[in-house]
N, C-alpha and C positions, 0 to 999 in steps of 0.2 A: 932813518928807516932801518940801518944794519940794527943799531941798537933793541928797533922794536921787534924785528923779527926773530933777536937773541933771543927776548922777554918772552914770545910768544910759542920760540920752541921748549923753552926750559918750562911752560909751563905743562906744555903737553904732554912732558915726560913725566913730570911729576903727579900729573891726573893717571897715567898708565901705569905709575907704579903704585898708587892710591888703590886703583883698580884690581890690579892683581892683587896685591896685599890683603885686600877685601876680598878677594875670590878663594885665598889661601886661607883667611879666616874662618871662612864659610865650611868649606874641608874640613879645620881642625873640629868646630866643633860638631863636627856628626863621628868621631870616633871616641866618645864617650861609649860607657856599658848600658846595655836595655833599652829602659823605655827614653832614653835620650835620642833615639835615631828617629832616624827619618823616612828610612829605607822599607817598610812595611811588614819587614819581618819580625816577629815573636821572639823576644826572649825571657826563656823561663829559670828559675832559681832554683833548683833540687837540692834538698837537703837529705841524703838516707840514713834511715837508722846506723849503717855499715855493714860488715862483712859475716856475720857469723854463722851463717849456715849455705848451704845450693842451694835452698829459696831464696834465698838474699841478692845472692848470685845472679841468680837467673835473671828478679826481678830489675837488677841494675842493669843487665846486657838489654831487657827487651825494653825498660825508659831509653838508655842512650840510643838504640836503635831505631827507635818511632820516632824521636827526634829529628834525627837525619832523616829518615823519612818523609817526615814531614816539614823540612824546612825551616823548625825551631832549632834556635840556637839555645846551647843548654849551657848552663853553668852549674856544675856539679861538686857536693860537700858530701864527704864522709864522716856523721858525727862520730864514730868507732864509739856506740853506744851510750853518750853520755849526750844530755837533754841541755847544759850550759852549750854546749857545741855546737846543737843545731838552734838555738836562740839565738849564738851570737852569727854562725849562716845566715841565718833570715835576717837582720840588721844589717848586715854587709849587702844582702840582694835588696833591701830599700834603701841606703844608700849609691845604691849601682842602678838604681830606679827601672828595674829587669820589669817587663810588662807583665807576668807572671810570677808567683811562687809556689809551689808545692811540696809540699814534705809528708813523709811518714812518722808520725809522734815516738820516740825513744817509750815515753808514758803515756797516760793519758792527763795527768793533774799538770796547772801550772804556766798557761798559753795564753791566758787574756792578754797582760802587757803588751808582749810582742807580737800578738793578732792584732789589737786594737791599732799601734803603730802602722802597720802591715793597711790597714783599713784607714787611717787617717791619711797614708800616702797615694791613697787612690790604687791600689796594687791589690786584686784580686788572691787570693788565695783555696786553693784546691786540698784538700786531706786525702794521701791514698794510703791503702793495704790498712789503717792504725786510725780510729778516730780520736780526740780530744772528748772532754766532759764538760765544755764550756757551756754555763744554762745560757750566753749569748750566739745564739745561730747565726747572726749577724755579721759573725766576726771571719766568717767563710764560707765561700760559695756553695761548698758540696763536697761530699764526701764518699769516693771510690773505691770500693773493695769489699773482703767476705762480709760474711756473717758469722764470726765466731763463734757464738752463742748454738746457733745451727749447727758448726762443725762441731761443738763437742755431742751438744745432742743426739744428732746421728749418731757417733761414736759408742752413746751409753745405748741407744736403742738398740745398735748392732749386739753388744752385751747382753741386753735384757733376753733378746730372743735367743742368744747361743745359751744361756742360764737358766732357762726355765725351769727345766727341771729338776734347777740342784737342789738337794733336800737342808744342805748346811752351810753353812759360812761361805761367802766365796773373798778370799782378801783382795784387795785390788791397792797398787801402788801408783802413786800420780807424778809424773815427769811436767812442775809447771815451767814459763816462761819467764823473763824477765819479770821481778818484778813490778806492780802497776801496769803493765804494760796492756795495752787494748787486748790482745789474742791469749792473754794465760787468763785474766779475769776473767770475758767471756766462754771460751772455751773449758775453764771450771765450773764456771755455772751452769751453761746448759749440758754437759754430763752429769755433773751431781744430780739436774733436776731431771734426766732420765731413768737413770740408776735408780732414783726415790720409787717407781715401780715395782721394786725385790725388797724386799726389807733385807733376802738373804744377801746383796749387794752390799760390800762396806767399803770404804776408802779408809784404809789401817795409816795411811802414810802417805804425806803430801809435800814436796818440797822443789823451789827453783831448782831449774839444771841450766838458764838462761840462756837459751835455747842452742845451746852449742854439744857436740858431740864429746867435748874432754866433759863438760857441766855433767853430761847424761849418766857418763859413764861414772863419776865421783859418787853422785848422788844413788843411784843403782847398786855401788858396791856398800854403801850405810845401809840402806835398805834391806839390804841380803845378810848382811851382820847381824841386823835389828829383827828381822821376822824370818822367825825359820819355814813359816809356811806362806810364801806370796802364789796367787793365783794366776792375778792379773794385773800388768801393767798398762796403763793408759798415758803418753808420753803426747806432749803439748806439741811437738813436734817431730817431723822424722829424723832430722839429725840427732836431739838425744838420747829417741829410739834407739838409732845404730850404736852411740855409746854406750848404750844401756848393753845390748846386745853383746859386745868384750864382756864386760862385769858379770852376765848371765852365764855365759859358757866358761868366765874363767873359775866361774863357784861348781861348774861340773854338772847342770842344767841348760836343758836342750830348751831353747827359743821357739815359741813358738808352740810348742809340746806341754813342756814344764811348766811354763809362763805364756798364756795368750797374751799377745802383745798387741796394742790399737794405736797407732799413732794418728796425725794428724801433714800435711802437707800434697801428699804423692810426689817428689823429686824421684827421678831417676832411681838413684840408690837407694829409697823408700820403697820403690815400686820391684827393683830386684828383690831386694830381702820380702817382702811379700809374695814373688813370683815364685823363690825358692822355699815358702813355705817359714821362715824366720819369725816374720812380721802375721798377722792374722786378719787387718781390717786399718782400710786407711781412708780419712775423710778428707778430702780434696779440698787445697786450697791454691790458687790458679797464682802464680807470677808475675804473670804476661800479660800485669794491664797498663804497658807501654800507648799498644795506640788508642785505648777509651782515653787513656790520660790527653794526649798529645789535641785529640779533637775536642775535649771538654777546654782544653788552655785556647784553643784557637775562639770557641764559644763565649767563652765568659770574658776574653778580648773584644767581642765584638760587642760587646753587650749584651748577649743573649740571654733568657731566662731556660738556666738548668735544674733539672731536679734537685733536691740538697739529700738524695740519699742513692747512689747507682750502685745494687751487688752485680759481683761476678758472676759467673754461670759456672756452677763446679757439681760433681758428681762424687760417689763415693766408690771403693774398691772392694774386692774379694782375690784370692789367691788368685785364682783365674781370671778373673777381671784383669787380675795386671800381667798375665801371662801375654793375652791378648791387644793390650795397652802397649805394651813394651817399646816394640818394634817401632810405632810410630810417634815415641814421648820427643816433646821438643826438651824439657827441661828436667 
């Protein structure tokens, strides 16, 4: 009898540590990354372009922000402008099997591959601020942000009407973006195809400033070497507006005056140099699409069907526009 009831406690022990063991197992694997869990909560892969301008800025505080707000866990990559970077982000976030990915394109060319991957792992994918040129729409859910195309066109319209009356030439100098990149493409085409209402409208001079404020100001000081008579600058953003703005005054030319100047974003310091009369016309392009983003990832989580094209709601400026503006700009 002692012997059996040896046998019968030593088993019992060993079922309780089986158990545990098992319960511990159970644990370990729910702290994998993403879509391994269990816990109901959303994790999404962000890949951003990077850092080079206060639109950039902004646009990373109001994603990580909606985030937390909304209870998605975010996993965050700073390509620092180079497209191998955020390719190999997005391979890390389907290996890490996050329920989401989202990125803003470096380019536009170039995204099948690592879509299609993206898509064979069952891992929805979101485009914001930068669309792709892939003829497969397939290859992602929807795609968030301007209309480029729009913001430069306003841009040229705002021109056309301030120019009507010019009897001669008006030069006009172009500050693009990256190149390839979704927002300097579109934003040169639909200004050029405004502009084409003036014949006296010409673009003497076109080149990347890559949207950074040192780029603005390099390419602004060629320009000024290169044409002794510039009218008008039209800058793909406001950060190389402001660069440009050194190189204009350091040639001994009032901003603003000397040179109408049009940029493109409204940031803060866009919207100053406009208030103070610097800048002359600026077409809005909004940041802050942290929580459309956050609710579209919650969306197309759940399965839902979303539109595959959502613009922002942006507005454009005048001197006074952003006098008015100022006081209450988030970004």
């Amino acid at each position: 009898m002692r012997t059996q009831s040896v046998r019968w406690r030593a088993a019992a022990v060993l079922a309780s540590v089986l158990l545990v063991g098992g319960v511990a197992a159970c644990g370990n694997s729910d702290t994998g990354g993403g879509g391994s869990k269990d816990d109901g909560k959303i994790t999404m892969g962000f890949s951003q372009v990077g850092a080079e301008s206060g639109w950039r800025t902004a646009n990373t505080t109001s994603i990580k922000e909606s985030a937390t707000a909304a209870g998605i866990e975010l996993k965050f990559d700073d390509a620092q402008q180079k497209q191998e970077n955020q390719i190999k982000a997005i391979r890390n976030y389907i290996q890490q099997k996050v329920d989401v990915i989202a990125f803003s394109p470096v380019v536009e060319s170039g995204w099948d591959t690592v879509l299609k991957e993206a898509k064979d792992a069952g891992i929805p994918v979101i485009l914001t601020d930068r669309s792709v040129d892939s003829a497969d729409k397939t290859l992602y859910k929807t795609f968030l942000g301007s209309d480029f195309v729009k913001e430069g066109r306003l841009a040229g319209e705002w021109l056309v009407e301030q120019k009507k009356t010019a009897s001669g030439p008006v030069n006009i100098v172009e500050l693009q973006g990256n190149t390839g990149a979704a927002p300097a493409n579109d934003r040169k085409k639909g200004f050029g195809e405004a502009i084409a209402a003036n014949p006296n409208l010409k673009i003497i001079a076109s080149q990347p400033g890559d949207f950074t404020r040192a780029g603005g100001k390099q390419v602004m000081e060629q320009f000024l070497k290169a044409n002794p008579k510039i009218d008008v600058l039209f800058a793909h953003n406001d950060d190389m507006g402001l660069g440009a703005l050194e190189a204009i005054t350091a040639a001994g030319k009032v901003p603003g005056k000397d040179i109408t100047i049009i940029t493109v974003d409204a940031v803060k310091d866009g919207m100053q140099a406009l208030a103070d009369g610097k800048f002359n016309f600026i077409a809005e392009c909004s940041p802050l699409l942290g929580p459309q983003l956050m609710d579209l990832a919650k969306k197309v989580h759940a399965g839902e069907e979303v539109p595959p094209r959502i613009e922002t709601e942006e507005t454009t400026f005048t001197t006074e526009q952003a006098k008015e503006a100022l006081p209450n700009r988030k970004y």
